[in-house]
C-alpha positions as CSV (number, residue, x, y, z in Angstrom):
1,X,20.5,-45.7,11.7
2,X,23.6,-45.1,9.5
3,X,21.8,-45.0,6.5
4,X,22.2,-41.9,4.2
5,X,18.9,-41.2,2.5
6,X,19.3,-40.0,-0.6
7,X,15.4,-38.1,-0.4
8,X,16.3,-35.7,-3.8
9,X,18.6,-37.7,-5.6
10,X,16.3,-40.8,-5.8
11,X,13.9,-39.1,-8.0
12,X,14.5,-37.8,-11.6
13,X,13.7,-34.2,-12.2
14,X,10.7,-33.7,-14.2
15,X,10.6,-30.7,-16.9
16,X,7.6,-28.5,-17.3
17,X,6.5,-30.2,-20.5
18,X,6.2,-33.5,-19.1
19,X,3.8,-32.1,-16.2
20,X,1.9,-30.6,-18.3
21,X,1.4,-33.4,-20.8
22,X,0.5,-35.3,-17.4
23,X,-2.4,-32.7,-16.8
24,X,-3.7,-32.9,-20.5
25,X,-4.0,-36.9,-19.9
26,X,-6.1,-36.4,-16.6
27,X,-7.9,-33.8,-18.8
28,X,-9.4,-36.5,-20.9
29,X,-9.6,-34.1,-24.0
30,X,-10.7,-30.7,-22.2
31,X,-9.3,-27.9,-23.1
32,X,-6.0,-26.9,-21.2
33,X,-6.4,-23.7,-21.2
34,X,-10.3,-22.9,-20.5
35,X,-10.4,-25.0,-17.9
36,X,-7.2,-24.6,-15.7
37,X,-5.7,-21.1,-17.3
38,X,-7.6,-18.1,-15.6
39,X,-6.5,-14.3,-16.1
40,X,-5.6,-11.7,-13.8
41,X,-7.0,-8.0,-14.9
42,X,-3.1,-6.8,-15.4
43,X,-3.2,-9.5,-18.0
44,X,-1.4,-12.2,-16.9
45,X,-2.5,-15.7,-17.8
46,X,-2.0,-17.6,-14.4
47,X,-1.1,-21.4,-14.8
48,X,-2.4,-24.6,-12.8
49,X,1.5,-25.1,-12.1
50,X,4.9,-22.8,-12.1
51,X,8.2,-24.5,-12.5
52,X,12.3,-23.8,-13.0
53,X,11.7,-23.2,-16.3
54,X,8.8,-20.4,-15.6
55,X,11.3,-18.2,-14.5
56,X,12.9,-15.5,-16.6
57,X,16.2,-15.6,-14.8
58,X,17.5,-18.7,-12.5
59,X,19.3,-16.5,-9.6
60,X,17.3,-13.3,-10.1
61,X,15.5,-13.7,-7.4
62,X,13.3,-11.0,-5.1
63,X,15.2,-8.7,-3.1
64,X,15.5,-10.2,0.6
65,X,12.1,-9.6,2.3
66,X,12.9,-7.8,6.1
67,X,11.8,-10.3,9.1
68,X,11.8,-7.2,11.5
69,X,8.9,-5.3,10.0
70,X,7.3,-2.7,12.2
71,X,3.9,-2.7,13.4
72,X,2.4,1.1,13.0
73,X,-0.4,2.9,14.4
74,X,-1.4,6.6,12.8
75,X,-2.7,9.2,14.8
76,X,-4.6,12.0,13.3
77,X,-3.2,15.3,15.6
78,X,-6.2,17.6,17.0
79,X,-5.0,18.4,20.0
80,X,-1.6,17.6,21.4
81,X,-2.3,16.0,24.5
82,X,-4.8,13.8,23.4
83,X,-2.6,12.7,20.4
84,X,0.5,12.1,22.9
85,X,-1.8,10.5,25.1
86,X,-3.4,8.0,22.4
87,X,0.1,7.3,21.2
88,X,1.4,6.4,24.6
89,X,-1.6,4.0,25.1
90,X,-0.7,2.5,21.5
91,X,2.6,1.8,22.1
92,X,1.9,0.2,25.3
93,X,-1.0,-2.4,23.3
94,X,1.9,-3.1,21.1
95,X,2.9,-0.4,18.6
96,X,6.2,-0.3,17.2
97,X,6.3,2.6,15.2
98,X,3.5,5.9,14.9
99,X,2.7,8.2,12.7
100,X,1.3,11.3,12.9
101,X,-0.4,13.1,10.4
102,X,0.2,16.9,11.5
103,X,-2.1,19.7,10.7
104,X,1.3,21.7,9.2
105,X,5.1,21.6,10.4
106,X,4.6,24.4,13.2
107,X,4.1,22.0,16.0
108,X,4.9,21.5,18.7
109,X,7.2,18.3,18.7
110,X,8.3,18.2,22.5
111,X,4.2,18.1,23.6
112,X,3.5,15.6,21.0
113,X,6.3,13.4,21.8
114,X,6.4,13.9,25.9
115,X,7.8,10.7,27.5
116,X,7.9,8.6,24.6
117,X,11.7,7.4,23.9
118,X,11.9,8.1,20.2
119,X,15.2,5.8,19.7
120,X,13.2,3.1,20.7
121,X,9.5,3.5,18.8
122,X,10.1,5.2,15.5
123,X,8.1,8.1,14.6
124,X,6.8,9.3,11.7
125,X,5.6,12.6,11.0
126,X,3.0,13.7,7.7
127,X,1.6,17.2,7.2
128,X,-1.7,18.7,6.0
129,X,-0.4,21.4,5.0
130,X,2.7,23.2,4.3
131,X,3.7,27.1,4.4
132,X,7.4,28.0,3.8
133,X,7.1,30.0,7.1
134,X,6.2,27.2,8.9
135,X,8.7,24.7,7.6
136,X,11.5,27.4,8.3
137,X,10.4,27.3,12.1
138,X,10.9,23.4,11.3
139,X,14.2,23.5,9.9
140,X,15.4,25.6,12.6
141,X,14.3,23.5,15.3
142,X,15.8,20.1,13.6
143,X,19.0,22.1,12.7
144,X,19.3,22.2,16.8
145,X,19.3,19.0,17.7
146,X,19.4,15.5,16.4
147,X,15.8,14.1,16.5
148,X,15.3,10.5,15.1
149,X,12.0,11.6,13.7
150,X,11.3,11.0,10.1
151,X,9.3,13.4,8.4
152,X,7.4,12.8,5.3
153,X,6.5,15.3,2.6
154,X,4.6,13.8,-0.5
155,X,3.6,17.4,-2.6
156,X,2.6,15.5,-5.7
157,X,0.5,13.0,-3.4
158,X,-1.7,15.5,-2.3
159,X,-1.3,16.9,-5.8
160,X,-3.4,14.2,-6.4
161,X,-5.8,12.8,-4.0
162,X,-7.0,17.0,-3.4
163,X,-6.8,18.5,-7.1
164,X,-4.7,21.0,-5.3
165,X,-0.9,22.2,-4.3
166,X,0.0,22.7,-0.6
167,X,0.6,25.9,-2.3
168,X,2.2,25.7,-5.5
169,X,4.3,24.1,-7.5
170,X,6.9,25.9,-7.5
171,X,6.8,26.6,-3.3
172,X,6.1,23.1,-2.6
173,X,8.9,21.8,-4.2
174,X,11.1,24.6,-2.3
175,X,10.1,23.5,0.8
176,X,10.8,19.8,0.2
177,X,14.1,21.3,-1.0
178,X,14.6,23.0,2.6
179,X,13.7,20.0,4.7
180,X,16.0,17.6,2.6
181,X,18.7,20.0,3.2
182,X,18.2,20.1,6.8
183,X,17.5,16.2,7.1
184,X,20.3,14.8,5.1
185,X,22.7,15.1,8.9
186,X,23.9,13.8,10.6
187,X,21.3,10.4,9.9
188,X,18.9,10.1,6.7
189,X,15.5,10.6,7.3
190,X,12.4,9.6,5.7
191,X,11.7,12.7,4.0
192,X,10.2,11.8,0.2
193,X,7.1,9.9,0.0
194,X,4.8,8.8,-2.3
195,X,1.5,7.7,-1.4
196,X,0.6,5.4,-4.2
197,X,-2.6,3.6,-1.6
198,X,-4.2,6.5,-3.5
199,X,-3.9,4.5,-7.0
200,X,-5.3,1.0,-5.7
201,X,-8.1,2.5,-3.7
202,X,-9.2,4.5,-6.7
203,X,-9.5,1.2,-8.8
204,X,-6.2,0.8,-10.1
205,X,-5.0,-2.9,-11.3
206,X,-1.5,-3.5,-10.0
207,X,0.3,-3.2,-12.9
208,X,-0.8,0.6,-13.0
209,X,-0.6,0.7,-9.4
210,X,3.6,-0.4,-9.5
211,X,3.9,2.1,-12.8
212,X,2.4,5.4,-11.6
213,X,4.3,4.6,-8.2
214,X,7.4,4.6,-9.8
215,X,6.5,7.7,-12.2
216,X,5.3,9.8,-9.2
217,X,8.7,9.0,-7.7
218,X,10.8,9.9,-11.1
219,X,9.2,13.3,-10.5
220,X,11.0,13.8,-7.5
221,X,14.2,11.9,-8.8
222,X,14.2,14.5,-11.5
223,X,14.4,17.3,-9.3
224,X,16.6,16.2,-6.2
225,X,18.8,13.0,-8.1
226,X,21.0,12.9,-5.4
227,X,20.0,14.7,-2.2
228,X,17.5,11.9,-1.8
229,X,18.8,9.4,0.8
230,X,15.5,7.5,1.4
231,X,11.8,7.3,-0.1
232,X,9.3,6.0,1.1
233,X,5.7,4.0,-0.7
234,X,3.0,3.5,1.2
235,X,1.2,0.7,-0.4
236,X,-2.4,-0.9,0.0
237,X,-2.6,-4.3,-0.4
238,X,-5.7,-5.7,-2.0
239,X,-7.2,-9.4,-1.5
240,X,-5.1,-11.3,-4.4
241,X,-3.1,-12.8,-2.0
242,X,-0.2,-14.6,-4.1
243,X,0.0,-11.2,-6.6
244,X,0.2,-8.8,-3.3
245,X,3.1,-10.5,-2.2
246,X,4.7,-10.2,-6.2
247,X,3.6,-6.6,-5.8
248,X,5.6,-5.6,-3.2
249,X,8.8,-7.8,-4.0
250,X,8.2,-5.7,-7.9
251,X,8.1,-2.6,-6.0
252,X,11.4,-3.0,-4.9
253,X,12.9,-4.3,-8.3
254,X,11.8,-1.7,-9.5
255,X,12.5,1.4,-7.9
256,X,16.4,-0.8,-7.7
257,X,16.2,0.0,-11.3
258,X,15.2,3.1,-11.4
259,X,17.6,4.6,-8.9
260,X,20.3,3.0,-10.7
261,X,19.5,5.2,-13.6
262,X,20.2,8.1,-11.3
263,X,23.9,6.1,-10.0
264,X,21.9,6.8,-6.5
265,X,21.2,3.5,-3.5
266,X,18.3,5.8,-1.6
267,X,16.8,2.9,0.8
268,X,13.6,2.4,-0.4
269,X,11.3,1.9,3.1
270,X,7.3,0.4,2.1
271,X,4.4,1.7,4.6
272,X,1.9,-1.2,3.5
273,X,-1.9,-0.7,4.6
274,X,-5.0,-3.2,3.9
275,X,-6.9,-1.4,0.8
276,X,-10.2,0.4,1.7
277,X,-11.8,-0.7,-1.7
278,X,-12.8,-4.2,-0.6
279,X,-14.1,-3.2,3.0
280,X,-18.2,-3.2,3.8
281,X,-20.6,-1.7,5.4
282,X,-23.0,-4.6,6.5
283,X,-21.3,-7.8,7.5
284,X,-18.5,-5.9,8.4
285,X,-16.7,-8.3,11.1
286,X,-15.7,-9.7,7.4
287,X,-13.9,-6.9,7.2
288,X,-11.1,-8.4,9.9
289,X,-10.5,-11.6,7.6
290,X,-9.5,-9.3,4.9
291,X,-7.4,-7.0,6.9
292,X,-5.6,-10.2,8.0
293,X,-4.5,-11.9,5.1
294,X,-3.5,-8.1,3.4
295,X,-1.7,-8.1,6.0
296,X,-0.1,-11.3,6.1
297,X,0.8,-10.6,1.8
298,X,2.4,-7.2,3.2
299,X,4.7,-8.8,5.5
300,X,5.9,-11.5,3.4
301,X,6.1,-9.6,0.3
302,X,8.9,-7.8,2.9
303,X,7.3,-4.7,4.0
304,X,9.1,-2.3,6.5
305,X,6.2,-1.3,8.5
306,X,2.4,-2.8,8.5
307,X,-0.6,0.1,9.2
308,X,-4.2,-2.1,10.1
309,X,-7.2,-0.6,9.1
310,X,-9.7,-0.5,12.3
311,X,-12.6,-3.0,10.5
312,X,-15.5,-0.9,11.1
313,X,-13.6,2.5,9.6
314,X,-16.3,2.7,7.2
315,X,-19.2,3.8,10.0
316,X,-17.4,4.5,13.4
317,X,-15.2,7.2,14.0
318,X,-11.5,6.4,15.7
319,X,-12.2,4.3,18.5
320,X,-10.1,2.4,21.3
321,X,-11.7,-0.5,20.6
322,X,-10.9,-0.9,16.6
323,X,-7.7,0.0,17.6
324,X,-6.9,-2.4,19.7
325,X,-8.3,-5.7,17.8
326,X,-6.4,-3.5,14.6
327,X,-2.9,-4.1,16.5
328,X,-3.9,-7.4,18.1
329,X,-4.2,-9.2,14.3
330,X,-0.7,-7.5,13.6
331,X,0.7,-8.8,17.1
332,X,-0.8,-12.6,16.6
333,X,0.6,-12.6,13.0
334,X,3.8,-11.6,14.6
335,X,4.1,-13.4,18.3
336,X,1.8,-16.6,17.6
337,X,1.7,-17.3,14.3
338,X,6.0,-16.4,14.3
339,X,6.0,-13.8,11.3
340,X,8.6,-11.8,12.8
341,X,11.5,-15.3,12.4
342,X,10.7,-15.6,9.0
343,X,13.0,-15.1,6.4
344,X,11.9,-14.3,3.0
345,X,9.6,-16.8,2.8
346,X,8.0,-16.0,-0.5
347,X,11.8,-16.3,-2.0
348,X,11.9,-19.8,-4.6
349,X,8.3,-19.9,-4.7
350,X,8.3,-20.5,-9.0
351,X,5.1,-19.0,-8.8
352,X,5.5,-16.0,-6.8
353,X,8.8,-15.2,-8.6
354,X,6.9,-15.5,-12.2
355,X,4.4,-13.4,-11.0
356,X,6.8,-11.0,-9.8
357,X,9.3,-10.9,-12.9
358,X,5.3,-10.2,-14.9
359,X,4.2,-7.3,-12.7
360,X,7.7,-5.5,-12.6
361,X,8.0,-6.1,-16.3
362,X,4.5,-4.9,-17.5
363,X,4.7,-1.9,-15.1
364,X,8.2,-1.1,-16.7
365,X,6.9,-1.0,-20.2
366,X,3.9,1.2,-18.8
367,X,6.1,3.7,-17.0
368,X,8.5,3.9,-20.1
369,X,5.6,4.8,-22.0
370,X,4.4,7.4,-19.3
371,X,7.8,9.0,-19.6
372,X,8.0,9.0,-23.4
373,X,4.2,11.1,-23.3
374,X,5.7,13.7,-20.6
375,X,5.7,12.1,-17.3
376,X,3.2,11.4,-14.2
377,X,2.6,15.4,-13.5
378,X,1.4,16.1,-17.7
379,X,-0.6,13.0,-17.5
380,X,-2.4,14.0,-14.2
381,X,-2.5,17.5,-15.1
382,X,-4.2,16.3,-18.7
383,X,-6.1,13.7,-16.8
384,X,-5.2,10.7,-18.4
385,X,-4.2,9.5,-15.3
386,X,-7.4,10.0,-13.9
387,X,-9.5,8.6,-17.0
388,X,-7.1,5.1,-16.6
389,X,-7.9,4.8,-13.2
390,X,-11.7,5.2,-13.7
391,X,-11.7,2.9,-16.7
392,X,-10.0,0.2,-14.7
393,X,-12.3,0.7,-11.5
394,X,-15.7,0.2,-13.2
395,X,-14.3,-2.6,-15.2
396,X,-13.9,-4.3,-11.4
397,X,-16.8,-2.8,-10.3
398,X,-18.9,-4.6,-13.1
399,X,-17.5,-7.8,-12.7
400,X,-18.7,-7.4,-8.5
401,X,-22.0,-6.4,-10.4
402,X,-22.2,-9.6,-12.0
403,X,-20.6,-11.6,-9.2
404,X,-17.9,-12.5,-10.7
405,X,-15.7,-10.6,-8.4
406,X,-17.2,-12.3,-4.8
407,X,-17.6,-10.2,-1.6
408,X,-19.0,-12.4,1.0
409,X,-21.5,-10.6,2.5
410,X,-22.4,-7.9,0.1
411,X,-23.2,-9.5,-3.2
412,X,-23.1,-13.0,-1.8
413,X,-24.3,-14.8,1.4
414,X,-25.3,-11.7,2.6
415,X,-28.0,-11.3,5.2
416,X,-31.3,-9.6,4.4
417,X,-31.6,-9.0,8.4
418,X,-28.8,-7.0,9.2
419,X,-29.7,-3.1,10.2
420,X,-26.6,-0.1,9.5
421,X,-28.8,2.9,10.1
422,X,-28.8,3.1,13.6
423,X,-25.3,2.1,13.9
424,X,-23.7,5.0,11.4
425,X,-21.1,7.2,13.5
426,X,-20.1,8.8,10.6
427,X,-21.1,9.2,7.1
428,X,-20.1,5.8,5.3
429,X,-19.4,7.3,1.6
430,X,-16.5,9.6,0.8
431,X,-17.9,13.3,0.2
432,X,-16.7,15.6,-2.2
433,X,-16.1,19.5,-0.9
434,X,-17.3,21.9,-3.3
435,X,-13.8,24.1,-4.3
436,X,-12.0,25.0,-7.1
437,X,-8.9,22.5,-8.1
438,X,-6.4,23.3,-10.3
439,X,-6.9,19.5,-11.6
440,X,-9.4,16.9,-11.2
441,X,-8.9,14.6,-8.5
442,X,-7.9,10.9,-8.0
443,X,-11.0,9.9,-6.0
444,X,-11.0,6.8,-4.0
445,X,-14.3,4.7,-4.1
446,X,-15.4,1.3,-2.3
447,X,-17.1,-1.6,-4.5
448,X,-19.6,-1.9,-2.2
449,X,-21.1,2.1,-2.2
450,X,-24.0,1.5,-4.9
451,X,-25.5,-1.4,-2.9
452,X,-25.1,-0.3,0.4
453,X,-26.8,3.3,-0.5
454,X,-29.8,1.3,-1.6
455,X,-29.5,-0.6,1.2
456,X,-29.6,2.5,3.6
457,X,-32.1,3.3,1.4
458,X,-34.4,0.8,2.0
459,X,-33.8,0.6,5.9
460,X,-35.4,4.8,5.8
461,X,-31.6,6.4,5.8
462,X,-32.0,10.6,3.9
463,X,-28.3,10.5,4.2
């Protein structure tokens, strides 16, 4: 109607102060800070409202979150039809990417991957174990040809999540040596992982989940600087929405930093996953709400490829049906609800970046210290590690105690008349094999184990 509309430039800014002397009016003489200030376990005091001022650094923004992140479905290798056959079916319900966990390198790639076009699905490949026999017949098989398959070797992952080595120290880290080698032509592949899902489904708060990530992958930094060309972090993303989102854009501040240090620009790819530490046994269609919106903080906290958790993991074996309502939240988070047009949507968000600048920050100062008492390996090998991680879990696991950590369905609103016992595929709680490890474990545990053994109990389960 030629009529500019001046829509910004008609108000005054308002600083922080003033907004805040605003809320202590409304107030009425409450207390600020006991009323609107609440605290997060990795300490950090979150306000009622983030502004300009907030942030550490104006245009120090998160690195650029990806719009075309990957939706991945992992396969568990038996038998190599079946696994070629359960990836062809995923791909055609909507799987972008797969990976395969391998029981060791010497298999058979052509069977596994018959008729599926690797240069358009990307394929991952993880081991169980590893022999320097079998990653020779590997290395000689990639040496002949140039197969767009990443493969993924994490020694000091399974390090910690078994007590154990593949083999050793010393042979593991030879045969990571081998397949770098053989990987770095003629295209980078994914070969260096670290699997720090381990350190937030053992109980970890983020801050310690960000730090030991980036020790564990110092380790390897030490010892192949620059033959690395990628890494990759697989993640698990737990139900504090806004902070998930911080965690992942941290992440990647963070391991910016730290591969600086080694004059190094390795692309730094993150596998995200929904955490298995909030996930229940009874009411477990609640389970799909919170695979959704971990989800959802993956993707816009600008992760490179989202892996669902099939919601009724917990009882049921792998099942077509999980699998396909798994995918089918990533596809409507993607097709309907238009997650793949987005660009870095989390990016100006005052409070997002604040949270963000905290997390890397504190998990900087945690790592440093880490370093300056011998690294990740002494501390895991002297189980401090281990004794962090278990303080930090029951300190979570008495607040759900108390119920001042809420899961609906298990310690509240839950249903006296629903029945598991009949309905267990599987057993529900993580068992521990009786062998000797050279350390102690990181073991994973669910909030929800206590009550639902009593639970079980109660309905006549011996399990």
């Amino acid at each position: 109607m030629g009529i500019k509309q001046k829509l910004f430039t008609d108000f005054q800014e308002v600083s922080a102060k003033a907004w805040k002397q605003n809320i202590q009016y409304e107030l009425k003489g409450a207390d600020y800070n006991e009323k609107l200030v609440w605290e997060s376990p990795e300490g950090i005091k979150v306000k009622p409202f983030y502004h300009a001022d907030d942030l550490a650094s104006q245009k120090q923004s998160s690195p650029t979150a990806h719009n075309n992140w990957l939706i991945t479905q992992h396969i568990v290798v038996r038998e190599l039809s079946l696994a070629n056959k359960h990836a062809i079916s995923a791909i055609a319900g909507g799987a972008e990417s797969i990976r395969f966990t391998l029981p060791s390198p010497d298999t058979d790639l052509k069977a596994l991957l018959k008729d599926i076009d690797c240069q358009s699905v990307a394929i991952h490949c993880q081991f169980e174990s590893a022999s320097t026999e079998d990653i020779q017949k590997l290395t000689h098989l990639l040496s002949q040809e140039n197969s767009p398959i990443s493969f993924h070797m994490d020694p000091i992952g399974h390090l910690a999540a078994t007590g154990n080595w593949f083999t050793n120290m010393a042979e593991d880290f030879e045969i990571l040596s081998q397949l770098l080698q053989v990987t770095q032509t003629p295209s980078p592949k994914n070969v260096v992982t670290v699997n720090a899902e381990l350190y937030q489904n053992a109980g970890g708060t983020m801050v310690q989940q960000l730090a030991y990530a980036l020790a564990h992958a110092n380790e390897y930094l030490h010892r192949f600087g620059s033959k690395l060309e990628s890494i990759t972090f697989k993640m698990a993303m737990g139900g504090n929405y806004f902070f998930e989102i911080a965690k992942i854009h941290a992440l990647r501040k963070l391991w910016k930093l730290l591969a600086a240090e080694y004059n190094i620009t390795a692309h730094c790819h993150i596998e995200a996953t929904p955490s298995k530490r909030n996930k229940t046994l009874y009411d477990y269609n609640m389970n799909m709400i919170r695979t959704t919106t971990e989800c959802m903080s993956a993707i816009l906290g600008g992760a490179d490829s989202v892996c669902n958790l099939n919601y009724d993991f917990i009882y049921h074996k792998n099942n077509s049906f999980a699998e396909r309502i798994a995918r089918n939240q990533l596809l409507l988070l993607k097709e309907e609800s238009y997650f793949k047009s987005l660009q870095n949507p989390a990016e100006g968000s005052y409070y997002i970046e604040s949270l963000t600048d905290q997390l890397a920050e504190k998990a900087l100062i945690l790592f440093k210290d880490m370093e300056a008492n011998g690294g990740f390996l002494k501390q895991l090998k002297y189980h401090t590690l281990q004794k962090k991680l278990r303080e930090s879990a029951q300190k979570e696991q008495e607040k759900f105690n108390s119920q001042k950590e809420v899961l609906v369905g298990s310690n509240r609103y839950s249903s006296s008349d629903d029945r598991m016992k009949n309905q267990l595929k599987k057993p529900p709680f993580g068992t521990r094999r009786k062998e000797k490890t050279l350390i102690e474990p990181i073991l994973e545990s669910r909030l929800t184990e206590a009550l639902e053994r009593e639970r079980l109990k109660n309905e006549g389960w011996q399990g």
